[in-house]
C-alpha positions as CSV (number, residue, x, y, z in Angstrom):
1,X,-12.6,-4.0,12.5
2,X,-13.0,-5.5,9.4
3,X,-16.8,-5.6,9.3
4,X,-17.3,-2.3,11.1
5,X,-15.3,-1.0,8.3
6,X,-17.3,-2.6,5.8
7,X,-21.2,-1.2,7.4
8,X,-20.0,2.2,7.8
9,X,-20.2,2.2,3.6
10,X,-22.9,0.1,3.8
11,X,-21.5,-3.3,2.8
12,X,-20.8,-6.7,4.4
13,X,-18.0,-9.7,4.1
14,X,-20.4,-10.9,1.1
15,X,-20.2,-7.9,-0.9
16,X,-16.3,-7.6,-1.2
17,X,-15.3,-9.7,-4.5
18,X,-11.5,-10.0,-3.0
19,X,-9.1,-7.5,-1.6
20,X,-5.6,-6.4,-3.0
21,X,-2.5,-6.1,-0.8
22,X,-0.1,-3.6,-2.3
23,X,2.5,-5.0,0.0
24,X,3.3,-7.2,3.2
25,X,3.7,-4.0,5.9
26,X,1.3,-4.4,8.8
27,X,-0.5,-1.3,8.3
28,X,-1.3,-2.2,5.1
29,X,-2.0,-6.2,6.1
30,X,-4.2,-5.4,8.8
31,X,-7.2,-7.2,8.3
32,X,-6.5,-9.6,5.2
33,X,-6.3,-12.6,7.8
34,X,-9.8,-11.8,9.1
35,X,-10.9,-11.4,5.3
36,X,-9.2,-14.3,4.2
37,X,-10.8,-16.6,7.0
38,X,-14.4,-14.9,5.9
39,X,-13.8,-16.4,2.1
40,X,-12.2,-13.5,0.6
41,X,-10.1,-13.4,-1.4
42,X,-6.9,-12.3,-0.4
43,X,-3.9,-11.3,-3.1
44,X,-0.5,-10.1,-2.4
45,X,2.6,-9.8,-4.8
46,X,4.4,-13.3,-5.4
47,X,7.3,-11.3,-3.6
48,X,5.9,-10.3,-0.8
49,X,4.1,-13.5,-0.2
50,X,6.7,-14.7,2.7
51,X,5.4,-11.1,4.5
52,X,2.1,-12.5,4.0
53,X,2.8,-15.3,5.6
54,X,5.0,-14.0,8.6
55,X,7.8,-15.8,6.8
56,X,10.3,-12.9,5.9
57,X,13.7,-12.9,6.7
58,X,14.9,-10.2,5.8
59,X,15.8,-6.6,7.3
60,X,12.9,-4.0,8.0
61,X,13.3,-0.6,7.1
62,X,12.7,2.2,9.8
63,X,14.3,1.0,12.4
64,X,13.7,3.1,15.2
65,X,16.7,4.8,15.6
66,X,16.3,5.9,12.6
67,X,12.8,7.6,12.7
68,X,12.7,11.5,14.1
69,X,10.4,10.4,17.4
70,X,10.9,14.1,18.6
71,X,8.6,15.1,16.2
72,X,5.0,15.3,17.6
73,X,3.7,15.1,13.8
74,X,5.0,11.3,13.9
75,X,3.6,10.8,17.0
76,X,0.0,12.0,15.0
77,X,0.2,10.1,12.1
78,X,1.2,6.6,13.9
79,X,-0.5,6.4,17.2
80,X,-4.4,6.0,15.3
81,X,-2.3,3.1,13.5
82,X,-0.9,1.6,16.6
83,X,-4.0,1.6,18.8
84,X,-5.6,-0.1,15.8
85,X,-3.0,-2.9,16.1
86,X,-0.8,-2.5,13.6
87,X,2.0,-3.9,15.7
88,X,-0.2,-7.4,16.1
89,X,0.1,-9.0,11.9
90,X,-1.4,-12.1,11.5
91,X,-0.4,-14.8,8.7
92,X,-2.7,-14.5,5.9
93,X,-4.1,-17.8,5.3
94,X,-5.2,-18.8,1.7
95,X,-3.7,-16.0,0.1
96,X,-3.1,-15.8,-3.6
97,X,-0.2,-14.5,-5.3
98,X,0.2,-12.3,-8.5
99,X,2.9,-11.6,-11.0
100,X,4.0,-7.9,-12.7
101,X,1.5,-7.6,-15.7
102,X,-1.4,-9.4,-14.4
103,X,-4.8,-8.1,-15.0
104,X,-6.7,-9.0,-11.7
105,X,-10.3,-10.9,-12.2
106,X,-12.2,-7.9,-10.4
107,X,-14.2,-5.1,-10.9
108,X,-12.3,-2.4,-13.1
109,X,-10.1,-4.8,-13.8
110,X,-6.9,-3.8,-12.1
111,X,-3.4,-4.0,-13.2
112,X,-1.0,-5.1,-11.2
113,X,2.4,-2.9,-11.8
114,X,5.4,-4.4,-9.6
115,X,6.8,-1.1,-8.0
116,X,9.6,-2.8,-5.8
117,X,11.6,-0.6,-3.5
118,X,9.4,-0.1,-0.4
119,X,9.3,-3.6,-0.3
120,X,10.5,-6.2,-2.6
121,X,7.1,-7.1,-4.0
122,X,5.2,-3.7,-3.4
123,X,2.6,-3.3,-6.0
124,X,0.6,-0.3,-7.2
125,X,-3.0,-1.3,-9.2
126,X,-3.8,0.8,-12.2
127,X,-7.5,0.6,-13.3
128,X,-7.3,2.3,-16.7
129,X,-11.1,2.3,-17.4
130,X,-11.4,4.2,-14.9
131,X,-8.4,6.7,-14.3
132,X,-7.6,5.2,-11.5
133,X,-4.1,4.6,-9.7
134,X,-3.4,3.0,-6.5
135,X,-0.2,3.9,-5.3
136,X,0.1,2.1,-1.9
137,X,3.7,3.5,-0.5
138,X,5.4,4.0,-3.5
139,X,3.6,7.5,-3.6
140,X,1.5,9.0,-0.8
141,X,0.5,12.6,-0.6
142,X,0.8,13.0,3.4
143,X,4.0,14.4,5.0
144,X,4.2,11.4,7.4
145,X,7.4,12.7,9.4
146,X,6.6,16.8,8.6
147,X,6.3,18.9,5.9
148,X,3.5,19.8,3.4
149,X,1.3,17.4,2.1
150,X,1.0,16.6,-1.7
151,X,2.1,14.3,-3.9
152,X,5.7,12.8,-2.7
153,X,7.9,9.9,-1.6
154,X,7.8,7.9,1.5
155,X,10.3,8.7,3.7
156,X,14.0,7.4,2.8
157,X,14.0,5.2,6.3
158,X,10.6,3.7,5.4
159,X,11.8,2.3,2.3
160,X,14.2,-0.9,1.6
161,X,15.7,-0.1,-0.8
162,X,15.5,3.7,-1.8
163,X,17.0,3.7,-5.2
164,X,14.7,0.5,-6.1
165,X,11.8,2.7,-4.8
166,X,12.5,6.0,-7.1
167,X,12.9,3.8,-10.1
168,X,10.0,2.0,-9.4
169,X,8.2,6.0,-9.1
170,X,9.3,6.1,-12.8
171,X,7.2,2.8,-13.8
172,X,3.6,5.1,-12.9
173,X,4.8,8.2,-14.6
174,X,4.2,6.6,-17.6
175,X,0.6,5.3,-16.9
176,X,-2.5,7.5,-17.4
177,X,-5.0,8.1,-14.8
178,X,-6.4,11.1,-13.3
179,X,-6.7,10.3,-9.7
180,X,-3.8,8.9,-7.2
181,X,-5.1,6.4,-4.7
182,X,-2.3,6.5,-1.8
183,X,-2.2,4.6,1.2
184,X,-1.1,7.6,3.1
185,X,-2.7,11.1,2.8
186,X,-5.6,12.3,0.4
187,X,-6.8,10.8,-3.1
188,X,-4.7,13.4,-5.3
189,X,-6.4,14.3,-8.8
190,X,-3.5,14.9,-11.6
191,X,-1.4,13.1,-13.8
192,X,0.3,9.9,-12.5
193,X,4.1,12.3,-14.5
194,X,2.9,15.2,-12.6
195,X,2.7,13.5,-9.4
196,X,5.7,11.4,-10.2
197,X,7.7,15.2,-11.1
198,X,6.2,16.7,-7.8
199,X,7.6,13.4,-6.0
200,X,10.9,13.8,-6.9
């Protein structure tokens, strides 16, 4: 999956200079063991590192008695995910950690802003230089369970601790970019406040 990925933008495993994990949910884990094992390098929040590294102890969020399955738009937005395997995570071997502050050795030069909540080490990467912001969960623009798209929280269910999550909203506000990077829904060009104010 990982290298058809890569040739539909015309790249190869050689051409990535090291791939980013905004946090340790499968779906957004996927394919950083096959990278990893390819000589990428892989990098994760020290927090979420025992995620990485199918370790984790703790209590998921979104149980399934908790998620609105009568919904067919739930149905739509998952079942691409679980046909791609999102239920089968792999360890991550070699991965690298990172701390809140860091400014990642890679192109644009990434940020790494701790936004806990979603998880306890979920990260969003700002890339000043360029006006960029990704947001990972902590703000996605596509009504997963229903509703209009747009700029917005995940889902209370989805998160592990909600409150953690909408302060952690609070910490992007105050960063400037021009274009949200969310790892559900469209790229959404505004302020990272405006997004943050529609969010809430």
């Amino acid at each position: 999956m990982l290298e058809a990925g890569l040739q539909e933008i015309g790249l190869q495993p050689g051409d990535v200079a090291g791939m980013l994990i905004t946090h340790g949910h499968a779906d957004h884990i996927g394919c950083a063991s096959m990278a990893s094992k390819q000589g990428i390098s892989v990098r994760i929040h020290e927090a979420d590192l025992p995620r990485a590294l199918r370790e984790y102890e703790g209590t998921e969020a979104a149980q399934p008695h908790q998620l609105p399955v009568w919904k067919p738009v739930l149905w739509r937005n998952f079942m691409p995910m679980i046909r791609a395997g999102v239920m089968k995570q792999y360890a991550v071997p070699n991965i690298e950690t990172f701390s809140d502050g860091d400014i990642l050795d890679l192109p644009g030069s990434p940020v790494a802003i701790h936004t806990p909540g979603h998880t306890e080490g979920h990260a969003a990467f700002h890339l000043p230089g360029l006006g960029a912001l990704f947001t990972g969960d902590a703000l996605v623009t596509m009504g997963l369970v229903g509703g209009p798209d747009g700029p917005q929280a995940m889902p209370k269910a989805f998160d592990n601790d909600p409150a953690t999550a909408a302060k952690s909203r609070g910490r992007l506000s105050v960063l400037n970019a021009s274009v949200i990077l969310p790892g559900h829904g469209e790229p959404w060009v505004g302020s990272p406040s405006d997004a943050v104010q529609a969010a809430n």
